[in-house]
C-alpha positions in Angstrom: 35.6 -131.1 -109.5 35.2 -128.3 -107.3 31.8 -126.1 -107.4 32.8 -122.7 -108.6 30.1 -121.1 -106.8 31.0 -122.0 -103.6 33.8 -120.5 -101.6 36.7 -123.0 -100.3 35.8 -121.8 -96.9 32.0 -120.8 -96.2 29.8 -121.3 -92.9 26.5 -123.2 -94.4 23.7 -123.9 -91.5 20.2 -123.6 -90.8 19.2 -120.3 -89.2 16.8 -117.5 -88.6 16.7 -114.4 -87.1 17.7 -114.8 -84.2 19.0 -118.9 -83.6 21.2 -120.8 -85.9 21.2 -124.7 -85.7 24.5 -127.0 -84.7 25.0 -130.2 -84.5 26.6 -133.1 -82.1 26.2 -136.7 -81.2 26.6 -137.8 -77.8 26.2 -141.0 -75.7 22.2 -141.4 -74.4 23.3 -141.2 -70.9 24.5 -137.5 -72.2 22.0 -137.2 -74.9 18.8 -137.7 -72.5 19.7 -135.7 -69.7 20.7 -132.7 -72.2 17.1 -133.3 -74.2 15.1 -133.2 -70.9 16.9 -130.2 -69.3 16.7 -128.3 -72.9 20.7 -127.6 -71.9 23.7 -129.5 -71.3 23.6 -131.1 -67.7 25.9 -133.8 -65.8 27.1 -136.1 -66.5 28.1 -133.4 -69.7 31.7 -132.0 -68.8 32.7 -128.6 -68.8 36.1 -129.0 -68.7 36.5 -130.7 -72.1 36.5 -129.1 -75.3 33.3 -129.4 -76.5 32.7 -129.0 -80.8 29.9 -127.9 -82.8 29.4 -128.4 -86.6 26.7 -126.1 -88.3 26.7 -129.2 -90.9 25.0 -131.9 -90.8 25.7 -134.1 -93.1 29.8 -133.6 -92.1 28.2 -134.5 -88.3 26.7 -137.8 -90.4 29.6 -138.5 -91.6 31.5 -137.9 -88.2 28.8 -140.2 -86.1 28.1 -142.6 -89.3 24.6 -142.0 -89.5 24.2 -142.2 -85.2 25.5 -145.9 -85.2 29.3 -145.7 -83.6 30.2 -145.8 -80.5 29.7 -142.9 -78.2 28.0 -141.4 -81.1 24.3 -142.6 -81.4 22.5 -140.1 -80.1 22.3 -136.8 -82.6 20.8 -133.4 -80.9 20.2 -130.6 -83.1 21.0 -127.2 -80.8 19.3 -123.8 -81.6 22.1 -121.5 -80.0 21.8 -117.6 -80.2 23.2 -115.7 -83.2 24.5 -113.2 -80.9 26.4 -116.5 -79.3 27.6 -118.2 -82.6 29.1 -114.8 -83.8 30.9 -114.2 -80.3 32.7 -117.2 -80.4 34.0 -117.1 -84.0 34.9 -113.2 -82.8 36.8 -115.0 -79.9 38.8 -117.7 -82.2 41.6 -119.3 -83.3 42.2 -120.9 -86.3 44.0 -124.6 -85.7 46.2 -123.2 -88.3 48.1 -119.8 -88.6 45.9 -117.1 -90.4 47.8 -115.9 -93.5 51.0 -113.8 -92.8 50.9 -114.7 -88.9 54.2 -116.3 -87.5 53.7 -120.0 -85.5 55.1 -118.4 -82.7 52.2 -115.8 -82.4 49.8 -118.2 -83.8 50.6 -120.0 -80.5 50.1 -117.3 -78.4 46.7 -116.9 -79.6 45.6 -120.4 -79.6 47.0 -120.6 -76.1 44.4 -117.4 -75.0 41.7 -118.4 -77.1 38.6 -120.0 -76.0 37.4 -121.2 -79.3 39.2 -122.9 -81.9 38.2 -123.4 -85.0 39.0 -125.7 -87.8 37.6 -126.4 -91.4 37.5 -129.9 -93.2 36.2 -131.3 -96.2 32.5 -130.7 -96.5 30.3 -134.4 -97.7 27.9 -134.3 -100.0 24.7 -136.9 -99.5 26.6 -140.0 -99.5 29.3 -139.1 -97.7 31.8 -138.7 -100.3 34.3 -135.6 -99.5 33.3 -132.4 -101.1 36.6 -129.4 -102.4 35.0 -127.3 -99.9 35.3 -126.7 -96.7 32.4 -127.2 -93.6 33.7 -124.7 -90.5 33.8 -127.0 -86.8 33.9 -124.9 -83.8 35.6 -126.3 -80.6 34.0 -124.7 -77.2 36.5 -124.4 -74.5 36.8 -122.6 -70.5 34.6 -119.4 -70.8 32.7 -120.1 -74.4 31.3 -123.6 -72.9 30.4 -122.0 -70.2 28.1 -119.2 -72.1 27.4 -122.3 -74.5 25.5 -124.3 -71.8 24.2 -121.3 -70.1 23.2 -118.8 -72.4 23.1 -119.8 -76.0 21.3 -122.8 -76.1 17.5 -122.1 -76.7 16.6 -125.6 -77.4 17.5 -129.3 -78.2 15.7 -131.8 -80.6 16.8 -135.7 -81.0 17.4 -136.0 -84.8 18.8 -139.3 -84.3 15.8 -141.1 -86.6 15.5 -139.0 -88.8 19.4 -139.8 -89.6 18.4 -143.2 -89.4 15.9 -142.5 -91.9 17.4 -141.1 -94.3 20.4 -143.6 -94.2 17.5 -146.7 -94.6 16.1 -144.0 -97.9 19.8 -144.1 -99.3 20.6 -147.9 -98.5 17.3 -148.6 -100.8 18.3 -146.2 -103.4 15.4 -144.5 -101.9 17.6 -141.0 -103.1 14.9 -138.1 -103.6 13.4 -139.4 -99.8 16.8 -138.8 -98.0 17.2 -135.7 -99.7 13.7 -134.5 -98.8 14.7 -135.1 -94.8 17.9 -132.9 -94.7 17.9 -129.3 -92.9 17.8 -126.5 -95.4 21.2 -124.8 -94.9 22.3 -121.7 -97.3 25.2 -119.4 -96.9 25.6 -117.8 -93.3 27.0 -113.8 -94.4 29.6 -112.2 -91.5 28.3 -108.5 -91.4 32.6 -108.3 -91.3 34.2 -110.9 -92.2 37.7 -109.2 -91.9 37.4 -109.0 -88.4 37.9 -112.6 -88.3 41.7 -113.4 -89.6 40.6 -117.1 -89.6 37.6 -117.1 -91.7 39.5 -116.1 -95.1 37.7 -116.8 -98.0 34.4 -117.1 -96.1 32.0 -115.0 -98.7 
């Protein structure tokens, strides 16, 4: 049953003043090299979209706890608010906004250097939630200010996923739950400025 409270679509994360938190898993030969450099290095590529997820249980449940392939590594990046706002400013939804036609949806995607897309949100074990968790694809010019100059810093959650899936496989519930990030409500000082973020607040 759906939580009444909680909007269909709503960007949840962990943030401060300044830095909000996103999450991806990588390989380690990607996942070391980006931890030591505190950015994203070679062998890292530029030229593919690159996407971020302010959720982290949806990132467990896209990386299975860091155990598939490609996958095993999660890093936690601090990017600038400043940053995170400009790219959903410079989106596209991977759907047409309300009222917009496909054919000037397609323009849009076409020019835009972020995409963004919202799936089910999981709760604890996984299970798919009514609401929505946002996932923001980098492309051309945002990965570029990505690596550059919103990244503050990079921390290797990868056992504390593992830990919290070994606190759930026991039953172990109130332990897994004490290990998650605190995420709340992230509040657009406009949200109608962005025609794919309906329903946000």
């Amino acid at each position: 049953m759906k939580d009444p409270q909680t909007p269909a679509r709503q960007i949840r994360a962990e943030y401060d003043a300044e830095t909000i938190t996103v999450y991806q898993a990588y390989d380690p030969h990607i996942a070391e090299p980006a931890l030591a450099a505190q950015t994203f290095v070679a062998p890292f590529k530029r030229a593919r979209m690159t996407w971020i997820k302010p959720s982290f249980l949806w990132m467990m449940y896209r990386c299975g706890w860091a155990s598939k392939p490609g996958q095993a590594r999660v890093l936690a990046i601090a990017i600038t608010r400043e940053g995170f706002e400009w790219a959903l400013a410079n989106s596209c939804g991977s759907t047409p906004a309300p009222g917009e036609t496909r054919e000037t949806w397609k323009a849009r995607l076409e020019s835009s250097p972020v995409r963004v897309q919202w799936d089910p949100e999981r709760d604890l074990h996984l299970n798919r939630l009514d609401h929505r968790s946002i996932q923001i694809g980098l492309s051309g010019e945002a990965v570029n200010r990505y690596v550059d100059e919103w990244i503050t810093g990079i921390e290797d959650m990868t056992s504390t996923a593992h830990r919290i899936a070994e606190h759930l496989r026991t039953g172990d519930i109130d332990n897994a739950k004490a290990l998650l990030p605190t995420e709340r409500p992230y509040l657009l000082e406009d949200p109608s400025q962005h025609r794919d973020l309906v329903e946000q607040q």
